[in-house]
C-alpha positions, 0 to 999 in steps of 0.5 A: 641727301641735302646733308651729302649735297652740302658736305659734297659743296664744302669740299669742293669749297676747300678743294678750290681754297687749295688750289688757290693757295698752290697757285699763290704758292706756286706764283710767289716762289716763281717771282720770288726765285725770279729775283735771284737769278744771278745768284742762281746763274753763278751757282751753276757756273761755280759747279762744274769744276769740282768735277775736274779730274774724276772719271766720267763715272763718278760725274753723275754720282757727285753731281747727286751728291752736292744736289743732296747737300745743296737741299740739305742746306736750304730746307733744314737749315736755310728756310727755318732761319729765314722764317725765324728772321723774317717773323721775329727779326725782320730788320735783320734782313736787309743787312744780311742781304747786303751781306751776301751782296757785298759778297757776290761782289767780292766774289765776282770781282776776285775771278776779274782780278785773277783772269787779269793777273792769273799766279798772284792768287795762287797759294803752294800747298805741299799737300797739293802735289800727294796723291790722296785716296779717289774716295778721299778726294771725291768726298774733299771736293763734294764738301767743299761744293757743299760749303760753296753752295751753303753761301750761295744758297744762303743769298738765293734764299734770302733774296727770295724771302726779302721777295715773298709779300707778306703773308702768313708763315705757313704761305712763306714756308711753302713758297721757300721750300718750292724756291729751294727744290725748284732751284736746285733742280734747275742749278744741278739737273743743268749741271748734270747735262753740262758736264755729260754734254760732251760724253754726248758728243763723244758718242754721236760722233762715234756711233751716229747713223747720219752725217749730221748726228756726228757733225753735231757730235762734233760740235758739242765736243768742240763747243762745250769748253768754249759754253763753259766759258762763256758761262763763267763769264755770264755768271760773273757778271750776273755776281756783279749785277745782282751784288751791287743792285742789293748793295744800291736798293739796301742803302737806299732803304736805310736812308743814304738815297745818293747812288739809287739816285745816281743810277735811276737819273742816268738809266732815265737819261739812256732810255730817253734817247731811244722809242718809247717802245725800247724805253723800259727795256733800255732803262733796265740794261743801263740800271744793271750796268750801273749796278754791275759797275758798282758792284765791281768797284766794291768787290775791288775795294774788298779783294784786299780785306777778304784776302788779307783779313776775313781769309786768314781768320777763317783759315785760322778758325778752320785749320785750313790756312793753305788754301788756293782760290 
């Protein structure tokens, strides 16, 4: 009886040493996800338009589609590599992270620069105005997503690694893999309900019983362009953002401390103007305004070698030299 007594306390011993792991697990993947946000915010953005032009049918299917190939991407890809850099390479992983952020950046400032000067980006693709075959064109367009999405996922998986505290590989891989399928979840589960928001509408304001379920019909079809944008706008910004905060944080982990500097001494200036209650709130807006601002002088600066430069070699290395932003 003692000898079952004792079996029964170690398993419950190592029941409780496995709650606590999920819950590490759990708690850094929350932290570590938490940190790319705006990342996260531009990949749900970005989304949408490779559903312009289907029928509403196939919205849900390729929705499906690109989530399959986004945690394609992040879990068999993605997370070894990371895993293989963070354990064997880990001064690899700044200049990568500024990689991706100098990217974002680019990125962010190229949808500015052409919502100001819309035509100059345009490329005229003959091949454009064809008529392809609709499964030609749905597996076209669900490609490019997944492209689209490898880079993004690339930033969100590595600025969630750089987040992780250092632990063994087996409470890393955990704790990536949780990041990868809650994030994707999150991105394309509220990508699922933006592009049927509508055709939700739609419905209410034909069939609703009540005059307030059609009003309310009415107003998501009426506010769902407008949310769109709104979210593009919000994503952009969160590019911006997140670009130039890991531009400013990864030089000055190596060394050059002159724009950390810069940004802390004026977000100090700003919150010291307000209560001590509004104060951590205020230093916080001001730092990401700084970085959004530096992430966008940067991206300007790099419009013209990703267009002129990094586009051409890639098309070339590609065989796709014709294609439009």
């Amino acid at each position: 009886m003692s000898g079952l007594l004792a079996l029964l306390d170690d398993v419950a011993g190592i029941a409780k040493i496995a709650a606590s792991s999920v819950d590490d697990v759990a708690s850094q993947a929350f932290k570590a996800g938490s940190k790319a946000a705006g990342a996260v915010i531009d990949d749900a953005a970005v989304t949408p338009k490779y559903l312009t032009g289907f029928d509403a049918s196939r919205e849900l299917p390729i929705v499906g589609k690109i989530a399959l190939g986004s945690i394609r991407n992040k879990l068999l890809i993605l997370l070894p590599v990371g895993l293989l850099l963070a354990n064997f390479a880990p001064w690899a992983i700044p200049p990568l992270l500024m990689l991706g952020g100098a990217y974002l950046c680019f990125e962010g400032a190229e949808k500015i620069w052409h919502a100001l000067f819309p035509g100059e980006h345009i490329v005229h693709d003959p091949k454009q105005h064809e008529n392809p075959d609709p499964a030609h064109l749905e597996q076209q367009k669900v490609q490019g997503a997944i492209k689209t999405d490898f880079i993004l996922s690339a930033e969100i998986m590595t600025i969630a690694l750089s987040a992780l505290p250092e632990s063994n590989v087996w409470m890393e891989a955990a704790a990536l893999a949780v990041v990868a399928i809650g994030i994707t979840v999150a991105v394309y589960g509220s990508v699922a309900l933006i592009v049927k928001a509508d055709d939700l509408g739609l419905t209410m304001a034909s069939n609703g019983r009540l005059g307030l379920t059609r009003a309310l019909g009415r107003g998501l079809v009426k506010g769902m362009p407008k949310f769109m944008k709104a979210l593009t706008v919000v994503g952009t910004a969160a590019m911006l953002w997140v670009g130039g905060n890991i531009i400013v944080h990864g030089l000055h982990e190596m060394g050059w401390h002159v724009p950390y500097d810069f940004v802390h001494h004026n977000a100090v200036a700003v919150g010291a103007m307000v209560s001590e209650g509004w104060r951590g709130a205020v230093e916080w807006i001001a730092t990401a305004a700084q970085d959004g601002v530096i992430g966008f002088l940067l991206g300007l600066i790099l419009i013209p070698v990703g267009t002129r430069i990094v586009g051409p070699l890639i098309g070339a290395v590609t065989g796709n030299n014709a294609e439009a932003h």
